[in-house]
C-alpha positions, 0 to 999 in steps of 0.5 A, spaced: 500 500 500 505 504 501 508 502 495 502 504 490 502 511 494 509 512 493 508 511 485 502 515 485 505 522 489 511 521 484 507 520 478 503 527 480 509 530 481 512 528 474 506 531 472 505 538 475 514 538 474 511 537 467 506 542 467 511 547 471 516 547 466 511 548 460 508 555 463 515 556 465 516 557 457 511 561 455 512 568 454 506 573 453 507 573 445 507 565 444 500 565 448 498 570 443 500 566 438 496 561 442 490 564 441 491 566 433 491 559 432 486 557 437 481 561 433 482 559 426 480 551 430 475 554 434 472 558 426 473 551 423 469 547 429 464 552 428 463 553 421 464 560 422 469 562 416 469 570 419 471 567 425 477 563 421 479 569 417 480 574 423 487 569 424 489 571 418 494 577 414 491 581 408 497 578 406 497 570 405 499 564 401 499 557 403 502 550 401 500 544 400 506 538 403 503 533 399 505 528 405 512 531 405 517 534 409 521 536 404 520 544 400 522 541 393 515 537 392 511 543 396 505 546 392 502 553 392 496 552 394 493 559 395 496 565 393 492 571 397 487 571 403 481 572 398 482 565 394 483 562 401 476 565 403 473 562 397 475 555 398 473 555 406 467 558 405 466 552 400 469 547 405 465 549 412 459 548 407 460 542 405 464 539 412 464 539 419 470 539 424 470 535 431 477 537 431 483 538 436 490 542 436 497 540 439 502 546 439 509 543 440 512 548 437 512 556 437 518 559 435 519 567 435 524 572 432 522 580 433 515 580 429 516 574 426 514 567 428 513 560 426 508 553 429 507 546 428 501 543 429 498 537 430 490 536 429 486 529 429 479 528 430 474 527 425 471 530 419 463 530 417 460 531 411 455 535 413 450 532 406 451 525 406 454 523 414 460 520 412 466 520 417 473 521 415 478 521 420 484 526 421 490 528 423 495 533 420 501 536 421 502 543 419 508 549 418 505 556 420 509 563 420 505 569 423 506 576 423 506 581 429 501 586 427 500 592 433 498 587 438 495 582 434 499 576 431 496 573 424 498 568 420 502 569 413 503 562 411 501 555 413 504 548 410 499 544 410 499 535 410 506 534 412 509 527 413 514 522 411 514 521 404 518 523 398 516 524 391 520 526 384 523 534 384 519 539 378 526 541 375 520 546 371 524 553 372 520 560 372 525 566 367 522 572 371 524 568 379 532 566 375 533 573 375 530 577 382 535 570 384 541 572 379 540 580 382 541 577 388 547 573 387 551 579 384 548 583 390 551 579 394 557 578 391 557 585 390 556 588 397 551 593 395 547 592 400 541 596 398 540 593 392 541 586 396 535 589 400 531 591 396 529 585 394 527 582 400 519 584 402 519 588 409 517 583 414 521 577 410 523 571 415 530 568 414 531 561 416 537 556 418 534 549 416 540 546 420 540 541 414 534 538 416 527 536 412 524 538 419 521 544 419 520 545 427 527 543 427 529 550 422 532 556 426 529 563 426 536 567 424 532 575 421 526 578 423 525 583 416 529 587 413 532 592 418 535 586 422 538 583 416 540 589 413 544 591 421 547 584 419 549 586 412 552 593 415 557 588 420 558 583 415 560 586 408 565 591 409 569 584 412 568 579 408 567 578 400 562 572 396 563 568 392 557 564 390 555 558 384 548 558 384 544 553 380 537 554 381 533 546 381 526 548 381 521 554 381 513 553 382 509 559 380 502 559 383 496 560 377 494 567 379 503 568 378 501 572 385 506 566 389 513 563 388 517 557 390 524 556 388 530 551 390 537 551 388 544 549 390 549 553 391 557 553 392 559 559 397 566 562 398 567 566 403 573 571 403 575 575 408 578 583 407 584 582 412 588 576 412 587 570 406 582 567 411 577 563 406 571 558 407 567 554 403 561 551 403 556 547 399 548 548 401 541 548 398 537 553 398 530 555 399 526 561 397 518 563 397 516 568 394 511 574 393 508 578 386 504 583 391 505 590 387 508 589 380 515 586 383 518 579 385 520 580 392 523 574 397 518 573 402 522 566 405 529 565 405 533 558 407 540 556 408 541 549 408 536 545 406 537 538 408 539 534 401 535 528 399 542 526 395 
């Protein structure tokens, strides 16, 4: 008998320790965050596409992962908020959601933020009655708006499978990406600059095909741009880049670009020099007449 309260004291034990550690790491911006995505379930759970909608920046696109972890079999799925509200009203017509949410993830830099969820449950089609069962795993980046935080992005229906690359490249996204190139290796910071949207992320996959695993390392322009003014006047890049695919949305709204790149780096004082081979992942927007870099990648993880 004592044994048993032993085991049950230290199981409670376990548990609050657990919840303690779990609140400990929440911040006053990862509750937010929290909330945002809360409410895009709760409008789901509801039917309510007004109520899903108020989680979402005027600026939005998502992907579909196609069972996929991996960027380079990733599809454009919606190119602005408006096509994604056209579906949606379609979908909460048609089904109704008895799901629930797991957050295992929120990562923040600045204004900038990314997620990983996990929903299950089940999905009723509201004419028929027909179940089908859920569980799906999405990538989500959110931006900090005043004292809301909106979604920008999601990857829908991540996984573990691997499919064939789309080598199809775009004339218009090689060449934001060559002026890019020759920026850098130019050090022309402002013209490097100007080819990034305001409120970009920038990322280190680790070389990982995991993107809870991918690092935050910019939070928009101002800070890649402090990092430019430390970095150019020291060092000079070399960069053999071969882009290996790019995907442009139906409505030429949204892009997704993957390339392969050799990158030297020299440094002004001495003969230090390093080299690296990397694939690279950028996402891209059309919003006012010109390409700009929404996402940038380092160090995709390679399937070969």
């Amino acid at each position: 008998m004592g044994f048993k309260t032993h085991i049950i004291r230290l199981s409670v034990t376990l548990l609050l320790a657990s919840n303690l550690v779990s609140q400990a790491a929440e911040t006053p911006e990862t509750i937010l965050i929290r909330q945002t995505l809360s409410t895009d379930l709760s409008g789901h759970r509801r039917g309510d596409a007004e109520l899903v909608l108020s989680a979402y920046d005027e600026h939005f696109a998502a992907y579909s992962g196609n069972n996929s972890s991996d960027p380079r079999v990733w599809q454009i799925r919606f190119e602005s908020r408006l096509s994604f509200a056209a579906s949606l009203e379609r979908d909460l017509q048609a089904h109704r959601y008895d799901t629930e949410r797991t957050v295992p993830k929120i990562q923040v830099r600045g204004d900038v933020a990314t997620a990983t969820t996990i929903d299950s449950g089940q999905v009723i089609d509201r004419q028929n009655g027909d179940v089908k069962p859920l569980y799906e795993e999405r990538f989500w980046t959110l931006l900090k708006r005043e004292d809301r935080w909106l979604v920008t992005s999601f990857v829908a229906n991540l996984g573990d499978e691997s499919s064939a690359l789309d080598t199809a490249t775009n004339t218009e996204v090689q060449a934001l990406l060559e002026q890019e190139k020759t920026a850098r290796e130019n050090g022309d910071q402002s013209g490097l600059i100007s080819l990034y949207a305001e409120h970009f992320s920038g990322y280190d996959g680790l070389y990982s095909l995991d993107p809870a695993s991918w690092k935050l390392i910019f939070s928009g322009t101002q800070e890649f741009e402090k990092y430019l003014a430390k970095r150019s006047p020291n060092v000079t890049y070399q960069i053999n880049r071969q882009l290996l695919s790019t995907q442009i949305g139906p409505e030429g709204l949204e892009a997704l670009a993957i390339g392969r790149e050799a990158v030297t780096v020299t440094h002004k004082r001495g003969n230090a020099e390093h080299s690296l081979q990397r694939d690279v992942m950028w996402t891209l927007s059309k919003r006012d007449g010109d390409w700009k870099i929404t996402n940038m990648l380092y160090n995709l993880g390679q399937t070969e």
